[in-house]
HTML snippet that shows the backbone in 3Dmol.js (N, CA, C, O; Angstrom):
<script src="https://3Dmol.org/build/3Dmol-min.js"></script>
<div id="view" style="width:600px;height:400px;position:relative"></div>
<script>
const pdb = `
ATOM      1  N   UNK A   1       0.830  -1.179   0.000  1.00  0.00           N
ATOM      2  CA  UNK A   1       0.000   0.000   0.000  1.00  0.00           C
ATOM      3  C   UNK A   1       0.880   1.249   0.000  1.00  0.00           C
ATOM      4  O   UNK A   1       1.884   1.290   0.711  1.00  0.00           O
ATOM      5  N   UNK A   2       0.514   2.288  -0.800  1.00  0.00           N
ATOM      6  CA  UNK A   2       1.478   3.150  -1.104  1.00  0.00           C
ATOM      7  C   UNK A   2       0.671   4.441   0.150  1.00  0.00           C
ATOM      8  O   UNK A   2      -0.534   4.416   0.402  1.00  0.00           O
ATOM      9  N   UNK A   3       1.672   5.481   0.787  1.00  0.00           N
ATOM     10  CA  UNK A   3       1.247   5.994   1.583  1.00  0.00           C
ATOM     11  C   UNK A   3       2.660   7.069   1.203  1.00  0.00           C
ATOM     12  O   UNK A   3       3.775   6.780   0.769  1.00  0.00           O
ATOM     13  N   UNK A   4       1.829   8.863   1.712  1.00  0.00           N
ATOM     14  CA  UNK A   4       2.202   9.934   1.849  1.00  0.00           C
ATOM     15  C   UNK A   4       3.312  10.040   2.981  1.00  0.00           C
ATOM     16  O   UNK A   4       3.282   9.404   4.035  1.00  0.00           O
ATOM     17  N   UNK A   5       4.272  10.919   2.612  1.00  0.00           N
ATOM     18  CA  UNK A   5       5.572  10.969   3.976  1.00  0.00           C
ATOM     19  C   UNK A   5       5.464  12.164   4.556  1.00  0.00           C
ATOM     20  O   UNK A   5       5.646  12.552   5.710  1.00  0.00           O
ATOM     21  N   UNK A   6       5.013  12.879   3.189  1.00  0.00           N
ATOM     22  CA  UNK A   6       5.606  14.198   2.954  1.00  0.00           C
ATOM     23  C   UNK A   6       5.367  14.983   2.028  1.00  0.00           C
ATOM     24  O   UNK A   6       5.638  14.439   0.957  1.00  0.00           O
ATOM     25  N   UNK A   7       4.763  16.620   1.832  1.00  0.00           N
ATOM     26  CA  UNK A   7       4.086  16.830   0.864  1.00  0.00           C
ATOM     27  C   UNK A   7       4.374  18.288   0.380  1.00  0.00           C
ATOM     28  O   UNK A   7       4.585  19.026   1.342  1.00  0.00           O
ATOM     29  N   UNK A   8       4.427  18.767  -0.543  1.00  0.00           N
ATOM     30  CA  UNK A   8       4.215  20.358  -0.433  1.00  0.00           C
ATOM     31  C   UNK A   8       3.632  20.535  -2.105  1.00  0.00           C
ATOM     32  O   UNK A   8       3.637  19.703  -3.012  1.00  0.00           O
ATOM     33  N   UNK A   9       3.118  22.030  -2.091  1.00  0.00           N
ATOM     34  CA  UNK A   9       2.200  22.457  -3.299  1.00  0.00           C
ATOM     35  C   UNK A   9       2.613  23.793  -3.405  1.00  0.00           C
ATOM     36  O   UNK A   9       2.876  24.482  -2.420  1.00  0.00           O
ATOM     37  N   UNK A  10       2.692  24.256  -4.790  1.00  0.00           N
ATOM     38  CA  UNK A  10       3.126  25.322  -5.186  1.00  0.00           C
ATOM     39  C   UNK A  10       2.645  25.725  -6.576  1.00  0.00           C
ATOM     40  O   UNK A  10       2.812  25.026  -7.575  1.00  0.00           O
ATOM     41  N   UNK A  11       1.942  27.087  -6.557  1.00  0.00           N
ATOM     42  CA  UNK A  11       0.854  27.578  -7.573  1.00  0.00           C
ATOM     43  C   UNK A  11       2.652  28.312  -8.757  1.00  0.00           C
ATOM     44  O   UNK A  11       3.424  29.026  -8.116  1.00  0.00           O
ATOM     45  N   UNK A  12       2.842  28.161  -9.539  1.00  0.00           N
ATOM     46  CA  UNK A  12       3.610  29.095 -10.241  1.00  0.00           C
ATOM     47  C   UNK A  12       2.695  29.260 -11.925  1.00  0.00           C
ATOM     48  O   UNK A  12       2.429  28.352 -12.713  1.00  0.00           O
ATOM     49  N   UNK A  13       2.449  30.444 -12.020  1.00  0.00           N
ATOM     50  CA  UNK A  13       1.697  31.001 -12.983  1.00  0.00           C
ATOM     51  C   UNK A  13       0.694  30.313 -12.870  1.00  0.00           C
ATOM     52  O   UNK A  13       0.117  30.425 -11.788  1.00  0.00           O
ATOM     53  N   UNK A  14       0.036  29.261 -13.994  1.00  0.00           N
ATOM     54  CA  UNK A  14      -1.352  28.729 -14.034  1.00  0.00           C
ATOM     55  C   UNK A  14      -1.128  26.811 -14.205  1.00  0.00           C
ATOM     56  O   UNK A  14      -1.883  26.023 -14.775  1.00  0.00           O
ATOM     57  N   UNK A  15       0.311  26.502 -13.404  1.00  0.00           N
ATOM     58  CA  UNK A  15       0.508  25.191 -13.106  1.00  0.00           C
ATOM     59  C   UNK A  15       0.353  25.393 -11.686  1.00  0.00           C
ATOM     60  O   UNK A  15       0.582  26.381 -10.987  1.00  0.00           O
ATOM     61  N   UNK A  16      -0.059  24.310 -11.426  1.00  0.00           N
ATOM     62  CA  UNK A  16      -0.168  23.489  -9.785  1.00  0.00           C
ATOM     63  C   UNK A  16       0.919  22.552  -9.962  1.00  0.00           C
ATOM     64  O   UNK A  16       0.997  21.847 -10.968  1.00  0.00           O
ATOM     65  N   UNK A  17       1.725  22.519  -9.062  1.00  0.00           N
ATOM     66  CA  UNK A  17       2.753  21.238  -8.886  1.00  0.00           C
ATOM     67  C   UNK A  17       2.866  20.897  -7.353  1.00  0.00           C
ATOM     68  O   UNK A  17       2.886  21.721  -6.438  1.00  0.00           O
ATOM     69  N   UNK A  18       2.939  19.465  -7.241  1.00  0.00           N
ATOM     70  CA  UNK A  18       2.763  18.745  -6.196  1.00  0.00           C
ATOM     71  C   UNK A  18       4.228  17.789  -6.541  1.00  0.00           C
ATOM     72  O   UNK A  18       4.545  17.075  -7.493  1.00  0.00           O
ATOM     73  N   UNK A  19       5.154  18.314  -4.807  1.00  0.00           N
ATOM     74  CA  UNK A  19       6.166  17.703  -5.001  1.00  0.00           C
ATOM     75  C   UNK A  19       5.879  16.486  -3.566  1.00  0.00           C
ATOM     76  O   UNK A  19       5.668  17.114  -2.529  1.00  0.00           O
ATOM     77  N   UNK A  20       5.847  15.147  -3.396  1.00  0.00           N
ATOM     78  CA  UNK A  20       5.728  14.720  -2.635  1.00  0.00           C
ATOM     79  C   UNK A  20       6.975  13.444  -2.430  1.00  0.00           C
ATOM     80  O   UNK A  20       7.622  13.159  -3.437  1.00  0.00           O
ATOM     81  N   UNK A  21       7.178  12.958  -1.574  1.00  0.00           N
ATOM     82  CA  UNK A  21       8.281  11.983  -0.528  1.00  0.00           C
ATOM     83  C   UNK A  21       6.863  10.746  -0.368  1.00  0.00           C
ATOM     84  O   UNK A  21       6.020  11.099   0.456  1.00  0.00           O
ATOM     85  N   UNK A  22       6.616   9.531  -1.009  1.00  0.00           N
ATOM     86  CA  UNK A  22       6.242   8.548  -0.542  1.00  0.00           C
ATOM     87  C   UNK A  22       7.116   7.062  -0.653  1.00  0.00           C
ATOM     88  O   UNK A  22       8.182   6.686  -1.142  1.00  0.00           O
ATOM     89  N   UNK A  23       6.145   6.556   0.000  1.00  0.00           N
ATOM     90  CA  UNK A  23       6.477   4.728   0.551  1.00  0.00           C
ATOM     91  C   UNK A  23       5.975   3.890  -0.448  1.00  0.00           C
ATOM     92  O   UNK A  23       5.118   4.442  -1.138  1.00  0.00           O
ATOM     93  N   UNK A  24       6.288   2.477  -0.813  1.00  0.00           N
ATOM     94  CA  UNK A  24       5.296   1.804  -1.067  1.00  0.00           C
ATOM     95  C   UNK A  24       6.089   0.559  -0.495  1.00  0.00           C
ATOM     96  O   UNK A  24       6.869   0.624   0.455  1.00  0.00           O
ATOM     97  N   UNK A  25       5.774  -0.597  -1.216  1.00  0.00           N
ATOM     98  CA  UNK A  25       6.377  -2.036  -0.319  1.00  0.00           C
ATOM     99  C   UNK A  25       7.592  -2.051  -1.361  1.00  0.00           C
ATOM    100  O   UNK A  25       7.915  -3.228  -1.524  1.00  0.00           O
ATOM    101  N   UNK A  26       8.570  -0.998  -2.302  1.00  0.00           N
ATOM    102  CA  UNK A  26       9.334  -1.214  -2.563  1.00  0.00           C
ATOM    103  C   UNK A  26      10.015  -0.458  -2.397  1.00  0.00           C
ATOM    104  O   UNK A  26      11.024  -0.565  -3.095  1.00  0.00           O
ATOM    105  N   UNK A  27       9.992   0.385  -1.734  1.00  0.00           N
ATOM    106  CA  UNK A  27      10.554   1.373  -1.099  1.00  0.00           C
ATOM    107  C   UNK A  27       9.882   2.510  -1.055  1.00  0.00           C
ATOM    108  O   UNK A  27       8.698   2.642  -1.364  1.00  0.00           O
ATOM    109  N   UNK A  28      10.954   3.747  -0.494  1.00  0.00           N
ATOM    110  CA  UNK A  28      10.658   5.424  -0.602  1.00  0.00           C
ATOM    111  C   UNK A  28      10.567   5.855  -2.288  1.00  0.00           C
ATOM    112  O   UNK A  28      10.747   4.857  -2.985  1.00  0.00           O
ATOM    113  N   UNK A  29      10.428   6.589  -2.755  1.00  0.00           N
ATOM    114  CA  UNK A  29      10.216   7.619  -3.887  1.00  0.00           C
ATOM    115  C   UNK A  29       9.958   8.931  -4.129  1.00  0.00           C
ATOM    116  O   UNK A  29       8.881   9.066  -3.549  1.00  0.00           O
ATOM    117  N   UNK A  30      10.304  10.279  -4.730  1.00  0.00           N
ATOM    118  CA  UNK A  30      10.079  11.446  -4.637  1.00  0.00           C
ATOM    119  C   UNK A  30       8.930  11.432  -5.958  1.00  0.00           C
ATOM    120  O   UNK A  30       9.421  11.014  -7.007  1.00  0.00           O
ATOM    121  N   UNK A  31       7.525  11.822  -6.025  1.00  0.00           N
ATOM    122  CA  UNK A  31       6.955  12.304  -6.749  1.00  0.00           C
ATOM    123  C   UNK A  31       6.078  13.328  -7.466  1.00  0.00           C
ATOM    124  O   UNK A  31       4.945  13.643  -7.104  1.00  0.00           O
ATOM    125  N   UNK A  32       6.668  13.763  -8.420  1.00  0.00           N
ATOM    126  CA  UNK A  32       6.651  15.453  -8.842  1.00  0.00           C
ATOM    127  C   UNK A  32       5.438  15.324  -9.638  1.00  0.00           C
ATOM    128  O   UNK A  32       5.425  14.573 -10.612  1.00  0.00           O
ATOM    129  N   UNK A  33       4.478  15.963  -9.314  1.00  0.00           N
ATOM    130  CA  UNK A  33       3.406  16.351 -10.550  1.00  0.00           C
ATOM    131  C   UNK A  33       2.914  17.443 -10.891  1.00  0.00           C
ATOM    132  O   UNK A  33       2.182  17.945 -10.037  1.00  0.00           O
ATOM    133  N   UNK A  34       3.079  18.167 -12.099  1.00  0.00           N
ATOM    134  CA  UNK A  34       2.340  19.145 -12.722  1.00  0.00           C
ATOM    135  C   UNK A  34       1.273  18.849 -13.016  1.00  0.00           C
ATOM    136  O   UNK A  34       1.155  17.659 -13.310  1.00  0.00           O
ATOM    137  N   UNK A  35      -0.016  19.720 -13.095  1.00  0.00           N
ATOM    138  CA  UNK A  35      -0.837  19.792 -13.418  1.00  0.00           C
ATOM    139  C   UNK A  35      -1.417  21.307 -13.944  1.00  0.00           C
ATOM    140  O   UNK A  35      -1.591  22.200 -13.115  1.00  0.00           O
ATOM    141  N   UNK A  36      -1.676  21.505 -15.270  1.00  0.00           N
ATOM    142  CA  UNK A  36      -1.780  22.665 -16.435  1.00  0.00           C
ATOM    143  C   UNK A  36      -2.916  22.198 -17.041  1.00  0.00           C
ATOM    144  O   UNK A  36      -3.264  21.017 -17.042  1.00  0.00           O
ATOM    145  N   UNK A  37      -3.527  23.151 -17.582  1.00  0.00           N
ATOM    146  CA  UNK A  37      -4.780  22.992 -18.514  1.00  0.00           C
ATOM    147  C   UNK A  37      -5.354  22.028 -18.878  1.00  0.00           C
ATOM    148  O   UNK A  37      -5.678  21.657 -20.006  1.00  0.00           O
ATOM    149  N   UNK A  38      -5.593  21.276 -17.167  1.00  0.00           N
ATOM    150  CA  UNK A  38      -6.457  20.162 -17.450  1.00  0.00           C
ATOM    151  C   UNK A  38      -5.763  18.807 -17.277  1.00  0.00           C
ATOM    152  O   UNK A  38      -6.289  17.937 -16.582  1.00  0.00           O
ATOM    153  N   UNK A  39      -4.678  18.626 -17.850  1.00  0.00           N
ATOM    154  CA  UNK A  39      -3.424  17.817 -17.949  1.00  0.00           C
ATOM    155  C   UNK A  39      -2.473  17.395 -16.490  1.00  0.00           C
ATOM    156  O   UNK A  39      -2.069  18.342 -15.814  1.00  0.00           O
ATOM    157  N   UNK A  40      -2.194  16.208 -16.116  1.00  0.00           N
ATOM    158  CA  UNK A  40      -1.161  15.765 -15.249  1.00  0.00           C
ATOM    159  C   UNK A  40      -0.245  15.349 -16.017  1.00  0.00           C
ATOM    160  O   UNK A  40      -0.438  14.817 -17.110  1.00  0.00           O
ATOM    161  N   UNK A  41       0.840  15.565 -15.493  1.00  0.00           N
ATOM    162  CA  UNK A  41       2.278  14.613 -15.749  1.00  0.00           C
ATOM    163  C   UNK A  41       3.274  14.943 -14.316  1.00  0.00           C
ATOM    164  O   UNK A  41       3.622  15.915 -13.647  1.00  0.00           O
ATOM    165  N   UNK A  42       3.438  13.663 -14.342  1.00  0.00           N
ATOM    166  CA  UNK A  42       4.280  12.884 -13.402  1.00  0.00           C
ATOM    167  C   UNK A  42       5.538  12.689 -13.413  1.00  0.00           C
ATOM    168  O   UNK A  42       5.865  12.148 -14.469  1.00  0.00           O
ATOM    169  N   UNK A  43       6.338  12.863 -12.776  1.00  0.00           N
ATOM    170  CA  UNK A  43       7.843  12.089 -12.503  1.00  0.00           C
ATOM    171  C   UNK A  43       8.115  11.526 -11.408  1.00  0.00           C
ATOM    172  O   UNK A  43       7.732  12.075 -10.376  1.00  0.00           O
ATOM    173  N   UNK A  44       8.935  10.136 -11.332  1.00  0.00           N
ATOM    174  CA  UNK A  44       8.950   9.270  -9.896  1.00  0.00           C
ATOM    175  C   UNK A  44      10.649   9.657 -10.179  1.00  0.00           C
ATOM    176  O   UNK A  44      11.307   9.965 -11.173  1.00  0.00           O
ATOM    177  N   UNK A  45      10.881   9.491  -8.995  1.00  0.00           N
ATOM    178  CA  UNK A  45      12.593   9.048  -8.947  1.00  0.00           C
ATOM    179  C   UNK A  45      12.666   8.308  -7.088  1.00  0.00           C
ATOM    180  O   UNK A  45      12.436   8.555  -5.904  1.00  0.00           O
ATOM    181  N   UNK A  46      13.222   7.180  -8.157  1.00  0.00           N
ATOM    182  CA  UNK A  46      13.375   6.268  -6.608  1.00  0.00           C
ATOM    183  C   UNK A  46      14.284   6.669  -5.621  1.00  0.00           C
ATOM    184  O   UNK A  46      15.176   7.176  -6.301  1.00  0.00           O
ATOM    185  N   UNK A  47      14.674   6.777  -4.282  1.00  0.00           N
ATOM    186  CA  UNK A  47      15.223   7.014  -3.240  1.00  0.00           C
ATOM    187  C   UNK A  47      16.869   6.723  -3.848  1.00  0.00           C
ATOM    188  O   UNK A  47      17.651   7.618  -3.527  1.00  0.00           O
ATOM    189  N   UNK A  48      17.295   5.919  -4.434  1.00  0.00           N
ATOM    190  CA  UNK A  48      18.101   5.599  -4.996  1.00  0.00           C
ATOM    191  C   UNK A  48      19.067   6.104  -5.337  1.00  0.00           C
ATOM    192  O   UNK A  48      20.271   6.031  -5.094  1.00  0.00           O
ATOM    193  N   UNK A  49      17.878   7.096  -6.451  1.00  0.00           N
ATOM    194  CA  UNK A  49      18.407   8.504  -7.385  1.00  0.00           C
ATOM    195  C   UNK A  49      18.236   9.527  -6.339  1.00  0.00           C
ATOM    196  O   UNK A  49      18.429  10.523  -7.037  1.00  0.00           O
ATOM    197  N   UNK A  50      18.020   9.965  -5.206  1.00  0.00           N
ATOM    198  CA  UNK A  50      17.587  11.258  -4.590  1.00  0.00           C
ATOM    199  C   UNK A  50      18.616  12.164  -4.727  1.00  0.00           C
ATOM    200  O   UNK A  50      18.491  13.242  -5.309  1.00  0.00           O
ATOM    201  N   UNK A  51      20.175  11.545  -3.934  1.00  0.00           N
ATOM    202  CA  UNK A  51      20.830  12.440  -4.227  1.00  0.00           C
ATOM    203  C   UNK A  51      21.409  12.837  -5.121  1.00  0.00           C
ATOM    204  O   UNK A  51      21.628  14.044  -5.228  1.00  0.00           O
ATOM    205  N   UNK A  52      21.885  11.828  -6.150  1.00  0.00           N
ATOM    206  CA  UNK A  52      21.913  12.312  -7.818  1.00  0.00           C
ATOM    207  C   UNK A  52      20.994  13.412  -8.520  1.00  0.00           C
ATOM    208  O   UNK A  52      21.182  14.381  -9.256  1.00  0.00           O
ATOM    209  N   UNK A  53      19.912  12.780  -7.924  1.00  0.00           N
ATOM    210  CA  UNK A  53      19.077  13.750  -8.364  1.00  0.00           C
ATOM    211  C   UNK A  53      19.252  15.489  -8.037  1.00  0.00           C
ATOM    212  O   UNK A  53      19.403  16.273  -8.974  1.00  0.00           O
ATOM    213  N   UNK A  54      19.221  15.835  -6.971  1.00  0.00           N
ATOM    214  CA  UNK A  54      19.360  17.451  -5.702  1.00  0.00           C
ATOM    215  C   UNK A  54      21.414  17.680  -6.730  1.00  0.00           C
ATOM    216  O   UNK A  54      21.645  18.757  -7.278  1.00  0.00           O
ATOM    217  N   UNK A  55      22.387  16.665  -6.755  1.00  0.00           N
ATOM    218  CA  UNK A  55      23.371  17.568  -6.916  1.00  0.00           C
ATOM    219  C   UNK A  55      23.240  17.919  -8.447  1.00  0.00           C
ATOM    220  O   UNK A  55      23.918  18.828  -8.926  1.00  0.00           O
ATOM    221  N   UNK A  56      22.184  17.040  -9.358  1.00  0.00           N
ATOM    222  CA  UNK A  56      22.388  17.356 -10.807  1.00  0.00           C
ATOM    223  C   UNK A  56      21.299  18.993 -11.000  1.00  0.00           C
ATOM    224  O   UNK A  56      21.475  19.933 -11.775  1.00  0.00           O
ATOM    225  N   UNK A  57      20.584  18.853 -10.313  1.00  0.00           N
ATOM    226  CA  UNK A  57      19.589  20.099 -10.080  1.00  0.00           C
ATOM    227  C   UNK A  57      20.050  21.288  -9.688  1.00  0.00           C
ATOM    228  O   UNK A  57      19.612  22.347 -10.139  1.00  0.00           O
ATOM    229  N   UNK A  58      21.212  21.178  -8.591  1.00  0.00           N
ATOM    230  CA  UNK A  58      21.828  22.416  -8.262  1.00  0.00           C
ATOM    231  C   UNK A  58      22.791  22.517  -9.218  1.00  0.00           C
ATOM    232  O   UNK A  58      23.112  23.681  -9.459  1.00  0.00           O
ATOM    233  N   UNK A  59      23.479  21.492  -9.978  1.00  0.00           N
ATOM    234  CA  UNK A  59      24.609  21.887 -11.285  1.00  0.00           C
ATOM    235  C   UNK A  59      23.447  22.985 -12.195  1.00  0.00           C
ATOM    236  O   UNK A  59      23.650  24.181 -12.404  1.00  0.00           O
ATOM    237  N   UNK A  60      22.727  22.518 -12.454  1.00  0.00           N
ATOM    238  CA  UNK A  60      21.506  23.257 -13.562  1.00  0.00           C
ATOM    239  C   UNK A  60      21.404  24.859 -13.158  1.00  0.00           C
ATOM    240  O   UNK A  60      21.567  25.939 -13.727  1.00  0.00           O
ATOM    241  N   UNK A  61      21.032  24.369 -11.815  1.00  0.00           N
ATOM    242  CA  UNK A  61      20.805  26.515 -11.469  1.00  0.00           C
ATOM    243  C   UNK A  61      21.904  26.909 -10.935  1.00  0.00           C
ATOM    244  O   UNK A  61      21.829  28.112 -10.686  1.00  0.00           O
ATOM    245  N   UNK A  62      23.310  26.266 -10.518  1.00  0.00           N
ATOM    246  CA  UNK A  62      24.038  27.069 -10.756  1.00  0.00           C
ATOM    247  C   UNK A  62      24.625  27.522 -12.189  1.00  0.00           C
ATOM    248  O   UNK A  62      24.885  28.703 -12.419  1.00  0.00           O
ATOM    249  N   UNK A  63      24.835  26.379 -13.239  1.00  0.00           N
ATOM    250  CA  UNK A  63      25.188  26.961 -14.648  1.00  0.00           C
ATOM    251  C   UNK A  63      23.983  28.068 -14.180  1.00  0.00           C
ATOM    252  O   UNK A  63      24.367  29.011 -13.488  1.00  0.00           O
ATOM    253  N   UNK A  64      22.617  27.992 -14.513  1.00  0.00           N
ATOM    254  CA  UNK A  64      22.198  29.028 -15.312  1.00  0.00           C
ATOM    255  C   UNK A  64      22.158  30.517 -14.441  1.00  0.00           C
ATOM    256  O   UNK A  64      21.891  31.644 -14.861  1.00  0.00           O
ATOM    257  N   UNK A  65      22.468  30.136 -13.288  1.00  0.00           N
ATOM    258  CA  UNK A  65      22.807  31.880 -12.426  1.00  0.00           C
ATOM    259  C   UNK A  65      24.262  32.188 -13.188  1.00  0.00           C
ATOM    260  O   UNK A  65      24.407  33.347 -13.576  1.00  0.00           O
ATOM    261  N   UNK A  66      24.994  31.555 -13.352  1.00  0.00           N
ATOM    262  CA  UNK A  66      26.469  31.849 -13.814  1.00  0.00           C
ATOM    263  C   UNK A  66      26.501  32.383 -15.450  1.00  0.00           C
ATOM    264  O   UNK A  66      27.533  32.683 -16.052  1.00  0.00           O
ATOM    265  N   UNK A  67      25.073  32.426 -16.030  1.00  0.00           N
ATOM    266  CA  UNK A  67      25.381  32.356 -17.532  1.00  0.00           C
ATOM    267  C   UNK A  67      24.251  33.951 -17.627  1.00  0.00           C
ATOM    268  O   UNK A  67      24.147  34.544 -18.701  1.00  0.00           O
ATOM    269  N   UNK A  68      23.515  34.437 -16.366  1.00  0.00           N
ATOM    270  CA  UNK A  68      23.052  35.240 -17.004  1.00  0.00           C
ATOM    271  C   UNK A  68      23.811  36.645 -17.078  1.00  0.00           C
ATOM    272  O   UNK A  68      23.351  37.560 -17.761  1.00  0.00           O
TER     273      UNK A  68
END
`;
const viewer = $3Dmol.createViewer("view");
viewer.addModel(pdb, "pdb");
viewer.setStyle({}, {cartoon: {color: "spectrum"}});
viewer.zoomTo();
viewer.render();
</script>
């Protein structure tokens, strides 16, 4: 049974995105969803990837603070 850890929501322009931290019986997972004009899309990244994930994200906004 898959269950909530952890949750947060954030309006930017006329997307809703829901970043959430859940469980299931195969582990933890981070899952990101937009939702726009009607439309969901999803991204999972398993516990696995978390921190790969946070240092490839801060490479991204630091290039792009460094390039403007």
């Amino acid at each position: 049974m898959e269950q909530s850890i952890a949750l947060r929501e954030l309006q930017v322009e006329r997307k809703h995105i829901i970043i959430e931290l859940r469980e299931n019986d195969r582990g933890r997972f981070l899952k990101i969803t937009e939702e726009a004009h009607g439309r969901r899309n999803s991204v999972i990244i398993p516990s696995t990837g978390l921190d790969e994930f946070e240092a490839c994200l801060d490479d991204v906004l630091t290039e792009g603070e460094e390039a403007e």
